[in-house]
N, C-alpha and C positions, 0 to 999 in steps of 0.2 A: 256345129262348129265349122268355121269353112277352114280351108287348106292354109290360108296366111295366116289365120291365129295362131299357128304353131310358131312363129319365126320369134325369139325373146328379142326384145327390141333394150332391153337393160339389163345389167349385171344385180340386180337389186336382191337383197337379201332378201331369201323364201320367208315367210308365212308360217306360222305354223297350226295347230287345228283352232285355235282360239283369235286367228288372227295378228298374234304377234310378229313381230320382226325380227332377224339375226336368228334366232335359236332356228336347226334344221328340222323337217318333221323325220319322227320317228318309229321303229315298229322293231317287232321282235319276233323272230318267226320259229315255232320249239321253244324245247327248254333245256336248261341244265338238269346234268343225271348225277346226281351226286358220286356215284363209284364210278364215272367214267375220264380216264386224263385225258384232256383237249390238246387241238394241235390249232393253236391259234394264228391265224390267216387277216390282213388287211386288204379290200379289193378296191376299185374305181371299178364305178358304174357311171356310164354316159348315154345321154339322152341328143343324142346330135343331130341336128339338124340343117336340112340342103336347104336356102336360101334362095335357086335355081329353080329348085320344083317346092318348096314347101313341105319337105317331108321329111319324115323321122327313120334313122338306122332301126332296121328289128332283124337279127338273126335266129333263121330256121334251124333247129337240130336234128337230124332227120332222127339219130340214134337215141329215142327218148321222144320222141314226136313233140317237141314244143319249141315255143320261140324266147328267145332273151336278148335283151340290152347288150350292147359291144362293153368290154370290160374285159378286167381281171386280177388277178394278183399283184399287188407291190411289192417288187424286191428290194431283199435289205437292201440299205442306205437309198434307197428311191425315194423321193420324194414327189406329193400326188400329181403333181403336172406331168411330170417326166412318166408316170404310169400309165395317164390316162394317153396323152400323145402318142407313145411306145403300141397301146393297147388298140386302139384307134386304128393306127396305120397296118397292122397288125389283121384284123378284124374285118377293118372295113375299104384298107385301100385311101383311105384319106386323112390328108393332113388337117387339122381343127385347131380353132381357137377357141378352150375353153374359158367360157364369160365369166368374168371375175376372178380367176385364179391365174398367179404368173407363176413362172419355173422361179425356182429359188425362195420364193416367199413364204415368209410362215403364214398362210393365211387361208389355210384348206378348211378350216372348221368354218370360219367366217362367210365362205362364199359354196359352202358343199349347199345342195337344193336339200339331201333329207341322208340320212344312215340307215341301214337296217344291222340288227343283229341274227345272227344264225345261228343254231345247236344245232347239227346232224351228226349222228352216227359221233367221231368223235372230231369233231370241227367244228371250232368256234370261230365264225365270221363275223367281220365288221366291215359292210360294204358302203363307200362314201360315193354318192350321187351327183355330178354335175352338167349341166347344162352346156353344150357345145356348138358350136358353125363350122359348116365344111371351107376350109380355106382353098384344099384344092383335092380332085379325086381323080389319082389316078390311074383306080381301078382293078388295080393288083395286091388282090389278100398276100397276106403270110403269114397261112395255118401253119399251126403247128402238125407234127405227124398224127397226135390223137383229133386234135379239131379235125383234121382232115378226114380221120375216119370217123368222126361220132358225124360226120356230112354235116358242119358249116356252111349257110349259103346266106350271107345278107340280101336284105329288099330297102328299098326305100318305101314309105307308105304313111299318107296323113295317121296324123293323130290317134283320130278317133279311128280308124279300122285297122292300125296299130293294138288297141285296149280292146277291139274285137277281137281281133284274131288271138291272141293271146287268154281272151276271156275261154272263149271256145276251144282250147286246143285240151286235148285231155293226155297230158304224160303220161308215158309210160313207166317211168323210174321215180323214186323217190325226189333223187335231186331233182329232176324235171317238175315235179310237184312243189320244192321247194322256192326254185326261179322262179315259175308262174307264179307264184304268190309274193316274192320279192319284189317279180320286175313290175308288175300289176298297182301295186304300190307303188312305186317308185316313176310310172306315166300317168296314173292320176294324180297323184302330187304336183307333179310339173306340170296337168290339164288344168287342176286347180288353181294354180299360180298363175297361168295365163290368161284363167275367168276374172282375176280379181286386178 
């Protein structure tokens, strides 16, 4: 795959394993433990992309040894635009325009690239995936106090040795086992979608 196949050139509704259109692809990662009460959590996950160099966000974690997707929690009354934006500049220093999806719109199912579902421990996640362009980067994270100690550091890096280095990274922590297998998901889907 070279460096520019990474740049989404349309907002077009993802694919899913069958080929279909509109419906997002999907995965489950765990299960439900029937005696355990869940603390149910909604995330944004972004696949963003620099336009400049052709390369995709992937954040290092030192604490846990693995890499993930910029992202995270929606807070109440958020709505996905306003999470993924917030999360973004947050993460990675840069302002984005995510493809297909506007602030204010009801239309996050419609234009999310895939969802994952989560059971860990006692957390039930539903993380929604989309597709993003660096509008402007200016470089300056703002970790929070724990990001900053579990050692946050983004890279830019094509595609493909994005889904390398993340294949290869072997966590240390459960959750770190979790994300890898979320985010891994979640860049071949979008590698997917750019084959097709």
């Amino acid at each position: 795959m070279d460096n520019h196949s990474i740049l989404p050139t349309a907002a077009a509704p993802p694919a899913t394993k069958d080929g279909a259109v509109g419906v997002p692809a999907s995965k489950t990662i765990g299960s439900r433990t029937s005696n355990v009460k869940y603390i149910d959590r909604h995330a944004v996950r972004l696949l963003i992309t620099n336009a400049a160099t052709s390369e995709l966000a992937l954040i290092f974690v030192q604490k846990g040894s693995y890499y993930k997707l910029p992202g995270g929690g929606i807070e109440a009354d958020e709505d996905h635009s306003v999470a993924a934006l917030r999360e973004a500049e947050e993460e990675t220093g840069c302002k984005i325009k995510i493809l297909g999806l506007e602030q204010g719109k009801d239309n996050e199912h419609e234009n999310c690239l895939a969802t994952t579902e989560e059971w860990r421990d006692d957390l039930h996640q539903i993380s929604y995936a989309y597709v993003a362009v660096v509008v402007e980067d200016n470089g300056q994270v703002a970790l929070t106090e724990e990001e900053k100690a579990d050692g946050l550091q983004h890279e830019w890096l094509p595609l493909n040795v994005a889904i390398e280095k993340t294949e290869a990274c072997r966590p240390s922590s459960q959750l770190g086992q979790f994300i890898k297998e979320r985010d891994l998901f979640l860049m071949e889907t979008f590698a997917s979608r750019l084959r097709h």
